[in-house]
C-alpha positions, 0 to 999 in steps of 0.5 A, a space after each residue: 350825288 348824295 346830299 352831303 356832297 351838296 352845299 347845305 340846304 340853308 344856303 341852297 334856299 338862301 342864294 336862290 332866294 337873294 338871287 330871285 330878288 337880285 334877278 327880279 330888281 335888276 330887270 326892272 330897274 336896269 334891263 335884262 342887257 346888265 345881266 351880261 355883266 361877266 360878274 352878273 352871269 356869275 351869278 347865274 352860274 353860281 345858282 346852278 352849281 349850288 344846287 348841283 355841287 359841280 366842282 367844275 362851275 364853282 371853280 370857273 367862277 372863281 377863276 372868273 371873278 375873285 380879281 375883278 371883284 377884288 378890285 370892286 372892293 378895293 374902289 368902293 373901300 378907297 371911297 369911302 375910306 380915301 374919297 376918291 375912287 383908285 381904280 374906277 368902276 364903281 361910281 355908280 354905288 356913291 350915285 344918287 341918281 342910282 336906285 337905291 335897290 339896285 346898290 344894296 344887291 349889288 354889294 353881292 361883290 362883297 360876299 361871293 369871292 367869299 362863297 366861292 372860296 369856301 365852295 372851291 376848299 370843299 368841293 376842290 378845284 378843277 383844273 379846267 376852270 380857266 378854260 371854261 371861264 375863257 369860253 364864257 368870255 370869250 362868248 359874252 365880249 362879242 356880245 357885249 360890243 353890241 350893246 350900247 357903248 354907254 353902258 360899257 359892259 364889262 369895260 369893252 369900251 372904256 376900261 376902267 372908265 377911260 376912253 380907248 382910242 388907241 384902236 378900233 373897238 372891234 380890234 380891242 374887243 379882240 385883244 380883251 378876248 386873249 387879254 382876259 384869260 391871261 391877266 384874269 383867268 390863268 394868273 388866278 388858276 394858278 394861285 388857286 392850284 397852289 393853295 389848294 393844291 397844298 390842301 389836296 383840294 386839286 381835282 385830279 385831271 
């Protein structure tokens, strides 16, 4: 793959520095078990379709976490805006008991819907992505119940931040895994067709 089917170097050498600082801080701060945040694994994913252009992982990751950061934004910005928090889930960036690091990176919510915007318009988006996020999901959820429940990764336990006792957790971790591609992944493939599509920026299957 030539260089200029490649992100510009600039952005290849930035992300990966941001994303050595991001790493290194939430280690030590909060525990490698955070980075099974589906919007952290993002991030992981992101880094390896930067430097390698794959059309395919950036797709996936748009698919995976453009609504989900959406509504980050949309909590932080009804706080400080509003006062209070209209969906819930970022509480911990208005925490001062938080490390101050640990909310600065952490507005990486801001800006990478942005990038992988941009990265689907120039690379294309392919229509397999949904099912690769789903995979990924449909890996990470298990592995997220096993975890401890106050850390509720990625809301397998309380989503939105209030208590589920409506079923078991296993039954609803079960639920989450065809819940996510049909409220998350599909709704927002098929807008990202449509746009891009009109653009001729669909990949051809």
């Amino acid at each position: 793959m030539s260089e200029r089917s490649k992100p510009p170097t600039w952005l290849r050498l930035g992300y990966t520095l941001w994303f050595v600082a991001w790493v290194a801080a939430y280690w030590q701060l909060v525990g490698p078990v955070n980075f099974l945040w589906l919007c952290d694994i993002a991030n992981f994913v992101i880094l390896i379709a930067i430097w390698s252009g794959s059309s395919l992982l950036f797709s996936s990751q748009a698919v995976g976490v453009l609504i989900i950061q959406l509504v980050w934004v949309v909590d932080v910005l009804g706080r400080l805006l509003l006062g209070f928090h209209p969906v819930g889930g970022t509480e911990y960036m208005f925490d001062p008991a938080e490390p101050s690091l640990v909310r600065v990176l952490s507005t990486f919510h801001l800006w990478v819907p942005i990038l992988l915007l941009w990265a689907v318009y120039r690379f294309g988006y392919d229509r397999q992505a949904w099912k690769l996020q789903s995979l990924i999901a449909w890996t990470v959820l298990p592995l997220s119940l096993l975890t401890d429940p106050e850390l509720n990764l990625n809301w397998i336990w309380r989503p939105f931040g209030v208590e589920q006792t409506l079923v078991p957790p296993a039954l609803y971790m079960v639920v989450c895994l065809f819940l996510y591609p049909l409220v998350l992944y599909w709704p927002t493939h098929k807008l990202l067709t449509i746009w891009l599509g009109r653009r001729g920026r669909v990949l051809p299957d």
